[in-house]
C-alpha positions in Angstrom: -20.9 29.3 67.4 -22.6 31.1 64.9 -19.3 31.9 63.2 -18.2 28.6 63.1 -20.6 27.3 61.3 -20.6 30.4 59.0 -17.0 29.6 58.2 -17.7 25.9 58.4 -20.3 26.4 55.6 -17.9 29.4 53.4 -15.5 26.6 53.8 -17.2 23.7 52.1 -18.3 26.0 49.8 -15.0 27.1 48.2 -14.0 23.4 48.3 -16.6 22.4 46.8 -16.4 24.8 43.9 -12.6 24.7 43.9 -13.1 20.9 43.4 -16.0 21.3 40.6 -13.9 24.1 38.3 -11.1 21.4 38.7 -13.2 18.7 37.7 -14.4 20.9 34.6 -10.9 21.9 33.6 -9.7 18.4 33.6 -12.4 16.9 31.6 -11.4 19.5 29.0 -7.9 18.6 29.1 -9.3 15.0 28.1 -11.5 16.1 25.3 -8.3 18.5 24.3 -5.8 15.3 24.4 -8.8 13.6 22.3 -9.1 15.6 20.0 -4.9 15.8 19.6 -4.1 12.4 19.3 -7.0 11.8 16.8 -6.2 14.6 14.5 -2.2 13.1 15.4 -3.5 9.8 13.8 -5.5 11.2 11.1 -2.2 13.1 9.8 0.1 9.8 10.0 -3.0 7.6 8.3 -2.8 10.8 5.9 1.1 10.3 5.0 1.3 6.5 5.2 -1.7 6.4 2.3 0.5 9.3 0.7 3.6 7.0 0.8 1.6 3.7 -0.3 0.4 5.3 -2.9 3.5 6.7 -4.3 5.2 3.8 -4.0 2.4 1.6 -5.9 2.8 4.0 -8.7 6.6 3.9 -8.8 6.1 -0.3 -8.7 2.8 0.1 -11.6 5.1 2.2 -13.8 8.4 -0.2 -13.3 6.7 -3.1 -13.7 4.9 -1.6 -16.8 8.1 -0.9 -18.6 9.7 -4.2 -17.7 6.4 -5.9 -19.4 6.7 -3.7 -22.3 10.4 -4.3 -22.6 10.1 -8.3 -22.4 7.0 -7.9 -25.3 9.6 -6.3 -27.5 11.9 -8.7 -26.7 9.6 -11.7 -27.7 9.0 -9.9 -30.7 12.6 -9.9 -31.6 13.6 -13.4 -30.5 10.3 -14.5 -33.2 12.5 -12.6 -35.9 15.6 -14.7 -35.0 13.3 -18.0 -34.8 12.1 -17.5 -38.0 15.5 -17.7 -39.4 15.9 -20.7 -37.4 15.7 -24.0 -39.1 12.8 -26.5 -38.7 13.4 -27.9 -36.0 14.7 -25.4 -33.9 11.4 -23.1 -34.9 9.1 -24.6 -34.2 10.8 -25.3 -30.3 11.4 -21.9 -30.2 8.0 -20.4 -31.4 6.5 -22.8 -28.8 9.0 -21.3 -26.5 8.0 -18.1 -27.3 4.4 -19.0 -27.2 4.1 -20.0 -23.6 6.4 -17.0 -22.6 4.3 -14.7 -24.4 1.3 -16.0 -22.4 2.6 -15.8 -19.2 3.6 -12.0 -20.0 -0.3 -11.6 -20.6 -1.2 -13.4 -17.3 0.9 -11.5 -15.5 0.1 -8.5 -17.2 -3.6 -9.5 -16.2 -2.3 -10.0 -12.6 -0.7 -6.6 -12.2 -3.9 -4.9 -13.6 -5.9 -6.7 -11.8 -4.3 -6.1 -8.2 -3.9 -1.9 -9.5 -7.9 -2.0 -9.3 -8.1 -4.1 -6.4 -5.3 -1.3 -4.8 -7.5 1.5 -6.0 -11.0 0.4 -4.7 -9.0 -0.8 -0.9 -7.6 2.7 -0.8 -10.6 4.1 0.1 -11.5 2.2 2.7 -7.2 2.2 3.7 -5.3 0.2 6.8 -2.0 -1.2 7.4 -2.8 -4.6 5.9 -3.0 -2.7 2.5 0.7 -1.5 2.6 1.5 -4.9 3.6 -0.3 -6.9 0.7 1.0 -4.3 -1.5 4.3 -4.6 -0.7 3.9 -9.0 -0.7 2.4 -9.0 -4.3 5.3 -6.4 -5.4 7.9 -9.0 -4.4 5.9 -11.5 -5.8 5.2 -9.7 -9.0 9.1 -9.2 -9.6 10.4 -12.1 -8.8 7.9 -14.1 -11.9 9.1 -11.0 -13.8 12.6 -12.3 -13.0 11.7 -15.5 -13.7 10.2 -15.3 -16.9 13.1 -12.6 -18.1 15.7 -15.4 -17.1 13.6 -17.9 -19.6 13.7 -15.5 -22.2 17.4 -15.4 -22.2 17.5 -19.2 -21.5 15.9 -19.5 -25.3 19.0 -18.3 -27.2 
């Protein structure tokens, strides 16, 4: 009897640790998986910013050049209205006029959303890329617009 209960109680005693070293290896499988799929996360946050921010620049420096383009433009088409007659001058420097200011608005628009973009980078999330990426169609298609109404004038 007094080796049953000695194996009884050597039993429960290898179970028990058998079941506490499995209890400690799992729990650090869970902090190892943790760990994983935050630094996983932290690496495609890390490339998504990367890509959002490439891409911004690639819009700021296209929509730059189109804005310097269409100022060059104006500038032209106020040499042609000055050789206008009258009448036709004075409609197309008022033409010109209202163009000219909504190339500074939007101008003001585009630099205005690049510091917004730089200051929301820091603190960066999906709804960024997707705001970005709303205002850069947006952005174009008044570029668009206004570039149509230049050519409209002559």
């Amino acid at each position: 009897m007094k080796k049953t209960i000695g194996y009884t109680i050597v039993s429960g005693l290898m179970i028990a640790s058998l079941i506490v070293s499995c209890g400690e290896e799992s729990q650090q499988h869970a902090k190892d998986a943790k760990t994983n799929i935050k630094e996983a996360v932290n690496a495609s946050n890390k490339e998504v910013k990367e890509k959002t921010t490439a891409e911004w620049k690639n819009f700021k420096q296209d929509a730059d050049s189109s804005i310097a383009v269409m100022e060059k433009r104006v500038q032209v088409l106020r040499v042609k209205a000055a050789k206008a007659n009258a009448k036709d001058r004075e409609r197309l420097n008022n033409d010109l006029n209202n163009a000219e200011m909504k190339l500074k608005k939007e101008k003001n628009i585009l630099n205005q959303k690049y510091s917004e973009f730089e200051s929301e980078l820091k603190t960066f999330g999906d709804s960024l890329s997707i705001k970005n990426k709303v205002f850069q169609a947006e952005f174009k298609n008044d570029i668009k617009k206004l570039d149509t109404a230049l050519n409209d004038l002559f």
